[in-house]
Phi, psi and omega in degrees: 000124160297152187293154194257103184258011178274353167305293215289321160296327171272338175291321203253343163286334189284258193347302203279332154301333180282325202290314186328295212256026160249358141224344136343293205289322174294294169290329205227348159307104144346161156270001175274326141344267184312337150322288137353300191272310168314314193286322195287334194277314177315292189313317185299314189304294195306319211264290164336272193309318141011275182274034243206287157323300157269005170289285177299320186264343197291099181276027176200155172332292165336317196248005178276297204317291208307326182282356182261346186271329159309309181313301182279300218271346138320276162341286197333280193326290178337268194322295180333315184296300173346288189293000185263326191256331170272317178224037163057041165256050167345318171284018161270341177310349184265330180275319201297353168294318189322295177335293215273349174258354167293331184271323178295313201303317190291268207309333181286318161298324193276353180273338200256347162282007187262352132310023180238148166246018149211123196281016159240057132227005181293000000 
């Protein structure tokens, strides 16, 4: 199976947003801020690489979706914090569950192809 570049292009934009907005957060960040912004940029990072990994190796459907949902549900999560802590936006404290259950959903998927028996055809 070829690698999923359009995954591998959203993967490398996630990363690359993270790298940002973790030194943002190191240099130029309030400290109530920089919390924030660290925590949403570790997960975004962790996520990136994730999908990265199945993008290039993800031999099924299963492990293709998980990289997008790794992927996407970084984001999601990033920016929420991002929008909670730069503008003070408090109702987003409502989307980053929305992030953080898209990421879980990713590892969950990648737990239930490793039960398949033959995983390029999940």
């Amino acid at each position: 199976m070829s690698p999923d570049r359009k995954l591998l292009a959203f993967a490398g934009f996630n990363g690359a947003m993270a790298v940002a907005l973790g030194a943002f957060a190191a240099h130029g960040a309030a400290p109530a801020v920089k919390t924030l912004l660290t925590t949403g940029g570790h997960y975004q990072m962790v996520h990136a690489a994730l999908a990265v990994a199945l993008a290039l190796f993800g031999s099924s459907r299963r492990l293709r979706l998980a990289g997008w949902l790794a992927s996407a549900g970084g984001l999601v999560f990033c920016v929420a914090l991002a929008m909670i802590g730069l503008l003070s936006l408090p109702v987003m404290g409502a989307v980053a569950p929305v992030g953080g259950a898209m990421m879980i959903a990713s590892w969950l998927l990648i737990f239930f192809a490793a039960f398949q028996s033959n995983l390029a055809k999940t």
